[in-house]
C-alpha positions in Angstrom: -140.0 14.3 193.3 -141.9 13.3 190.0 -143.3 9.8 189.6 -142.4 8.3 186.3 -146.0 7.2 184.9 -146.2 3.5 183.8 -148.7 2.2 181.2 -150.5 -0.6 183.0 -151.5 -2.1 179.7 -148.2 -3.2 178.8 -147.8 -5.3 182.0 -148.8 -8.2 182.8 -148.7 -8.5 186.7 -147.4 -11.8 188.2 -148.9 -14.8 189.6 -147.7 -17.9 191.1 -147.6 -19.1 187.3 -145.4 -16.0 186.1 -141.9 -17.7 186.7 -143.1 -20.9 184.9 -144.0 -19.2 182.3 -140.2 -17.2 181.7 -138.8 -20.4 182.9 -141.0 -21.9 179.5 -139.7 -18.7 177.4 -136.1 -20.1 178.5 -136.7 -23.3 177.4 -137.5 -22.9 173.9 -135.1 -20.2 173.7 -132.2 -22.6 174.4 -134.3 -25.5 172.2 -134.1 -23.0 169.3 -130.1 -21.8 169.9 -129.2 -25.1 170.6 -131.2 -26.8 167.6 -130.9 -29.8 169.9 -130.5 -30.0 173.9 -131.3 -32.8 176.5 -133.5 -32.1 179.6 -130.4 -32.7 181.7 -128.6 -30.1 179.7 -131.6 -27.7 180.1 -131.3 -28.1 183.5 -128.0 -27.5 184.0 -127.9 -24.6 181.8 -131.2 -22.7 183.8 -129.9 -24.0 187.6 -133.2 -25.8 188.0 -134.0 -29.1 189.0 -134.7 -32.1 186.4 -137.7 -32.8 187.3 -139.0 -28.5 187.4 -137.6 -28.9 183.6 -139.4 -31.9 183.1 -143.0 -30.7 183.6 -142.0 -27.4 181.0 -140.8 -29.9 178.7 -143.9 -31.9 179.0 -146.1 -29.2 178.4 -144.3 -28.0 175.5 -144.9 -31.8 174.0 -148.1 -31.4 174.4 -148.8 -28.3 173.1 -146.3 -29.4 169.7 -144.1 -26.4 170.2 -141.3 -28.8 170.6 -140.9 -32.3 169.6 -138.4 -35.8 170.8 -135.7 -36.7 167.9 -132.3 -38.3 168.0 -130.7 -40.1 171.1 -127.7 -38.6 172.3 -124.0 -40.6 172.9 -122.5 -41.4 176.7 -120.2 -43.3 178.1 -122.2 -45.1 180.5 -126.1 -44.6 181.6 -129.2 -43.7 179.5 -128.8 -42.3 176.6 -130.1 -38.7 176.2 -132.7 -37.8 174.2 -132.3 -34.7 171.9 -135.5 -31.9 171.9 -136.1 -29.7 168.8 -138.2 -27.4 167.9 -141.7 -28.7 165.6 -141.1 -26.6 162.6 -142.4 -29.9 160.2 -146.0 -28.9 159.6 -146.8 -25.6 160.1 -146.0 -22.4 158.6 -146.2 -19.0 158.9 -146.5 -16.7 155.9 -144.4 -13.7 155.2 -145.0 -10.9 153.3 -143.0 -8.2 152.5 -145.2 -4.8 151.2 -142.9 -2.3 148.7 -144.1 0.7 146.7 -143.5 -1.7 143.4 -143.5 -4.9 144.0 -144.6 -7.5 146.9 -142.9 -10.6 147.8 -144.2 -13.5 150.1 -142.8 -16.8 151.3 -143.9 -19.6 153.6 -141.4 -20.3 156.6 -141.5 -22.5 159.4 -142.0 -21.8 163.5 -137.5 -20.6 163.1 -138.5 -18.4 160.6 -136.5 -20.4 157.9 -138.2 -20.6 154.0 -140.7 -23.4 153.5 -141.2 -22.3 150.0 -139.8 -20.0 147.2 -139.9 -16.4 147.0 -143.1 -15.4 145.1 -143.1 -11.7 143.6 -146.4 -9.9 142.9 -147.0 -6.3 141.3 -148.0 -3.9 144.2 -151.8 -3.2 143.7 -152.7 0.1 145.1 -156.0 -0.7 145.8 -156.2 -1.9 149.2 -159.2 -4.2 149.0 -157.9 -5.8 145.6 -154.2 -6.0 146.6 -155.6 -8.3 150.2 -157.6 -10.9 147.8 -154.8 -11.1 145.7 -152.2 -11.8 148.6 -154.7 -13.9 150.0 -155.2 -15.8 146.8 -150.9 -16.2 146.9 -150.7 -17.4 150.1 -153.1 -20.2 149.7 -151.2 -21.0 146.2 -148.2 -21.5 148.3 -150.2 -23.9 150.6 -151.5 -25.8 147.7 -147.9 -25.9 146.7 -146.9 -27.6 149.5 -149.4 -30.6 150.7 -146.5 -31.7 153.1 -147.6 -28.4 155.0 -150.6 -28.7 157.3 -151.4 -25.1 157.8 -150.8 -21.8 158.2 -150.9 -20.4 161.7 -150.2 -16.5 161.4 -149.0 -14.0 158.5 -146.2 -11.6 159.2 -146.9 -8.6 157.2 -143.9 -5.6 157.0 -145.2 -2.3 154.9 -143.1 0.9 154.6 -145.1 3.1 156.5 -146.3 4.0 160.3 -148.8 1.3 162.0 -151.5 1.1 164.8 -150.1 -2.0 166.7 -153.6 -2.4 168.6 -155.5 -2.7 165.2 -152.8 -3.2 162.5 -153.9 -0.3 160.7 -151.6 1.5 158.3 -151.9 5.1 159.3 -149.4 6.5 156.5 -147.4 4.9 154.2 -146.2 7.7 151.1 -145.2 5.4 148.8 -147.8 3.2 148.1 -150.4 6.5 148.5 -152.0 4.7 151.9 -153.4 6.4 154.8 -155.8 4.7 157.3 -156.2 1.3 155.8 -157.2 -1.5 158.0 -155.1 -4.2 156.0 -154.6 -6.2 159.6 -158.4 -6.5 159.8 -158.9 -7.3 155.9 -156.2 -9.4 155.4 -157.8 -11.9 158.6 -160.9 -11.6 157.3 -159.7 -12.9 153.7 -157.7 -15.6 155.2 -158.8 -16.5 158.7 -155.7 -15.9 160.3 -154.1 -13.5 162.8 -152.2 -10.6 160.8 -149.4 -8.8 162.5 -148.1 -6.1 160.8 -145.0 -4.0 161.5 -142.7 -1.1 159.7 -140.3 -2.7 157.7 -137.0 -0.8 159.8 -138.2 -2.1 163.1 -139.0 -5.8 161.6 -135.5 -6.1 159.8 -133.9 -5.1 163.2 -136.2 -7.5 165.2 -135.3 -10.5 162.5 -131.5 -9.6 163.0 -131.4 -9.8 167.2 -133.6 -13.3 166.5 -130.8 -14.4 164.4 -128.3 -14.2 166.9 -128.1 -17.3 168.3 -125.5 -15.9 171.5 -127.5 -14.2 172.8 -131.2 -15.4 174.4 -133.0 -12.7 175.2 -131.2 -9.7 175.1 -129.0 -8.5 172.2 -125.1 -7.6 172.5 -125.8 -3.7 172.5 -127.6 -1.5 170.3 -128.5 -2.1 167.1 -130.4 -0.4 164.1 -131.1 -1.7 160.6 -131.4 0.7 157.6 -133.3 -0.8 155.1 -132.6 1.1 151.6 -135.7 0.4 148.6 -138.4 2.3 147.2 -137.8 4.1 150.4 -135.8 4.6 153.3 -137.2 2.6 157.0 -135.2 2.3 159.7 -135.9 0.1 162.8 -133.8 0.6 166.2 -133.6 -1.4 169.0 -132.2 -0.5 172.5 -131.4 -2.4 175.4 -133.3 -5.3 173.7 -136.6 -3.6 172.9 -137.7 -2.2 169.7 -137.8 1.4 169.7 -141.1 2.8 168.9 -141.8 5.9 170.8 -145.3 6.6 171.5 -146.9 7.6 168.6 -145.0 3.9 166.7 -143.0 6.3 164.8 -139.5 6.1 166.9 -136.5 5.9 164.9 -138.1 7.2 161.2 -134.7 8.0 160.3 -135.8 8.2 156.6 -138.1 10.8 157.3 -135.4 13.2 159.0 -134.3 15.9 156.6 -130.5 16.5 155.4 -132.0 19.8 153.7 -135.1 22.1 153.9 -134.2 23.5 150.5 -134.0 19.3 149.3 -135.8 17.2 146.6 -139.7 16.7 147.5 -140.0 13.3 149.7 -142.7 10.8 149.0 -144.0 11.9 152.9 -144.4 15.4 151.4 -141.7 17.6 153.0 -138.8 18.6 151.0 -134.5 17.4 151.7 -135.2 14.0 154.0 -133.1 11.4 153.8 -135.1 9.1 151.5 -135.6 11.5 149.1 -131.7 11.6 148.8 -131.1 8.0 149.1 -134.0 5.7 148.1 -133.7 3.9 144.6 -136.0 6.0 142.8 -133.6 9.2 143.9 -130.4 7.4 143.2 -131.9 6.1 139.7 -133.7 10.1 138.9 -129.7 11.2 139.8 -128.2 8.8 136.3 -131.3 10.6 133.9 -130.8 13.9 135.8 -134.2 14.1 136.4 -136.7 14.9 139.5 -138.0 12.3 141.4 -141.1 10.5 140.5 -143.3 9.3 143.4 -146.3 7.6 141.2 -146.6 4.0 140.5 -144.5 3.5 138.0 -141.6 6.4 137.0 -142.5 7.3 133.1 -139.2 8.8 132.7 -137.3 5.8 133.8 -139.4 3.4 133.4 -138.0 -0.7 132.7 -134.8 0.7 134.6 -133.8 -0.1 137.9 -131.4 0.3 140.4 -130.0 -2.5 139.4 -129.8 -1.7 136.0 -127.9 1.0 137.4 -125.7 -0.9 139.4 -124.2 -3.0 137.0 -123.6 0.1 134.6 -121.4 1.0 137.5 -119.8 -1.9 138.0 -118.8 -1.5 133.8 -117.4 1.7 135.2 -120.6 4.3 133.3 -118.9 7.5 134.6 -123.1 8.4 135.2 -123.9 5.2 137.4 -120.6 6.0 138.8 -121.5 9.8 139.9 -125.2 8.8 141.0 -123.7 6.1 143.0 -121.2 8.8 144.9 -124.0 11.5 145.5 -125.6 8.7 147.3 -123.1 7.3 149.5 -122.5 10.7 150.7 -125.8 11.5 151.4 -126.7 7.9 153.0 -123.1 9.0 155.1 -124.7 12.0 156.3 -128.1 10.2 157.4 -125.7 7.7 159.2 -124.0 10.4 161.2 -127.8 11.3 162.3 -128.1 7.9 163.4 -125.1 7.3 165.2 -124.9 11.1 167.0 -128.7 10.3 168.1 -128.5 6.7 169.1 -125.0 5.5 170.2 -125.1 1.7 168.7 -123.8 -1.1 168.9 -124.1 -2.1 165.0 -125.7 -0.7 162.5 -127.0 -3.3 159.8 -127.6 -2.1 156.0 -129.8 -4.2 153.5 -131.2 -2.6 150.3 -129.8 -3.6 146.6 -127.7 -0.9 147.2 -125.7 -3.2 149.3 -124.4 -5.0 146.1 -122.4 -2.3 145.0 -121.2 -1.5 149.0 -117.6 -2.4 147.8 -117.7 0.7 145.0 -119.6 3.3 147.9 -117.9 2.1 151.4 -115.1 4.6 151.3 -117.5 7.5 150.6 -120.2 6.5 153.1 -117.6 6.4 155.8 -115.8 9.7 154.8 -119.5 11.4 155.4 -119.9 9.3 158.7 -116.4 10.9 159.4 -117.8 14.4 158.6 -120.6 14.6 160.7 -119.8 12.8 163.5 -120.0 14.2 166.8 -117.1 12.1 168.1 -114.0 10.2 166.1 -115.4 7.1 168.3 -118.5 6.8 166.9 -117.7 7.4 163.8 -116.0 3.9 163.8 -119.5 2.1 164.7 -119.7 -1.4 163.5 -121.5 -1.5 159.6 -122.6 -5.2 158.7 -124.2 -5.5 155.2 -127.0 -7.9 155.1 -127.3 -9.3 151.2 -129.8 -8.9 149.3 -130.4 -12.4 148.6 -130.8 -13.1 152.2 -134.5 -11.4 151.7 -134.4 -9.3 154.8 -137.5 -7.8 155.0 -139.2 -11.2 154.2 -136.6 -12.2 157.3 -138.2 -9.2 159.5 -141.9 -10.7 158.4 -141.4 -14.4 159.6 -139.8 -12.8 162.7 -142.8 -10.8 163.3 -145.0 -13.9 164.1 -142.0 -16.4 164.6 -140.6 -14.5 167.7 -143.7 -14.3 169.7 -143.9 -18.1 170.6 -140.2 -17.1 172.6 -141.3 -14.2 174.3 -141.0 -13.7 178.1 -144.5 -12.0 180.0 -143.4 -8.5 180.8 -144.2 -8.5 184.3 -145.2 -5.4 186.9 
């Protein structure tokens, strides 16, 4: 009989302390889903003994993870007092890397915005694009006085990562391969950097938002975020899929056709090079697709340019939008026959027109489907305007406070 081999790196083995210390991950867990919870009501909710909760909550004051607010009502004894989270003073920054542009935001320890949404062109020069994100972030501090610091920055980039040293192997559309942004962003700032593939961080941000759940998620899920490219993030049985080379679930990168439009990664007929906004917007001018900076032959118009042409029913817009859905149908099919979700979440300006493409994406799901069943998966369209990726950032360094020790 073969012995399954297990990676003693990603264990932690347990100690007297180990229970405290999930017992602690519970506690701010139900602090954070509860927004506010008495110590009696923690320890009814965990089974434990008031006084057990008492010494976690205590060291939770102490450390200013969590903080004493409002009294509670009764009808006759002490009034309880409320816990909360300490998301007043400091931040974590987001920062959310595209092939075009770059957005970043200031959140708090929840992950909820601190600050506006700052956009900044995409410099592809590695070393000028970290002062420059460097020099935002501390603009956004200066912003905000009422902010005492920044603690960690959350950093998503479409493209494949070295967790261990938050090194973008390869990432097509911004023309990167080996850079060590996680060690030159800390450097410029003094902070921690963690850095993830947007897919996976968008999928992580949307199981942290579901406050039903505390540490596991209701089934299967997998985002599909739709921009400059295509990333997809999965997670299964409550872990992130990431394979063991970090690339599980690079949906985008699977093609629909050998004999297909050249991808940004280099191979010809994958999914982004169907779907993405610069293949959707090359399908209105009839055009190949462009991978440099900035496409000459379209250049001023975007996909939402195109969008709203559609929405004034262009018959061009109109066809460009169609090709897609059926394409971003097919890739869904891939998804579904490979991974069995739960959900599958979709965020991308795309998503704006979801109402005009719906029919057609589902009609392709339909198609390609190994099973009527799953063609009927769950589709949930995160907005736009909810900043998802920027979401999937925060989450990044917001989430880790909450984590249970994996334990051997």
């Amino acid at each position: 009989m073969m012995m399954r081999r297990i990676d003693p790196a990603k264990f932690t083995v347990a100690t007297r302390g180990t229970s405290r210390e999930i017992n602690r991950s519970i506690v701010l867990n139900l602090v954070r889903t509860h927004e506010r919870i008495s110590r009696a009501d923690l320890a009814r909710l965990m089974g434990l003994h008031r006084a057990a909760v008492t010494l976690i909550v205590n060291d939770l004051l102490r450390q200013k993870l969590i903080v004493e607010g409002a009294l509670g009502r009764t009808v006759r004894g002490r009034r309880p007092t409320f816990l909360y989270i300490d998301s007043r003073r400091q931040a974590f920054a987001a920062v959310d890397i595209r092939a075009s542009q770059t957005f970043l935001m200031l959140t708090d320890r929840l992950g909820k915005p601190l600050t506006r949404v700052v956009g900044i062109a995409t410099v592809r020069d590695p070393k000028k694009f970290v002062r420059l994100i460097a020099k935002r972030i501390a603009a956004l501090l200066a912003e905000h006085p009422d902010i005492e610091s920044c603690q960690e920055i959350g950093v998503v980039v479409p493209g494949m990562v070295e967790r261990s040293t938050m090194t973008v192997l390869r990432a097509p559309t911004l023309g990167w391969e080996n850079v060590s942004l996680g060690a030159s962003l800390s450097a410029a700032t003094g902070l921690p950097v963690q850095i993830e593939h947007s897919g996976r961080a968008q999928v992580m941000a949307q199981a942290w938002a579901m406050r039903d759940n505390l540490l596991t998620t209701s089934g299967d899920l997998v985002f599909v975020s739709i921009s400059d490219g295509v990333g997809v993030g999965a997670m299964i049985h409550g872990e992130l899929l990431r394979g063991r080379h970090n690339l599980g679930g690079e949906f985008g990168h699977v093609p629909l056709s050998l004999d297909g439009p050249r991808c940004s990664c280099g191979t010809n007929g994958c999914l982004e090079a169907y779907v993405g906004n610069r293949a959707t917007v090359a399908r209105y001018f009839g055009n190949p697709i462009d991978h440099g900076p900035t496409p000459a032959h379209h250049r001023g118009f975007t996909i939402n340019d195109l969008l709203a042409r559609a929405r004034e029913r262009d018959a061009k817009a109109l066809a460009a939008l169609e090709s897609t859905a059926r394409y971003l149908g097919f890739g869904l099919a891939a998804v579904v026959n490979a991974l069995d979700p739960a959900r599958i979440y979709i965020g991308g300006e795309i998503t704006a027109a979801w109402d005009l493409i719906e029919g057609t994406v589902r009609t392709a799901l339909a198609e390609r489907a190994l099973m009527p069943s799953v063609a009927k998966t769950e589709i949930r369209i995160v907005d736009v305007g909810e900043h998802p990726r920027l979401q999937g950032a925060a989450a990044l360094v917001a989430s880790r406070a909450f984590a249970a020790p994996v334990v051997a």
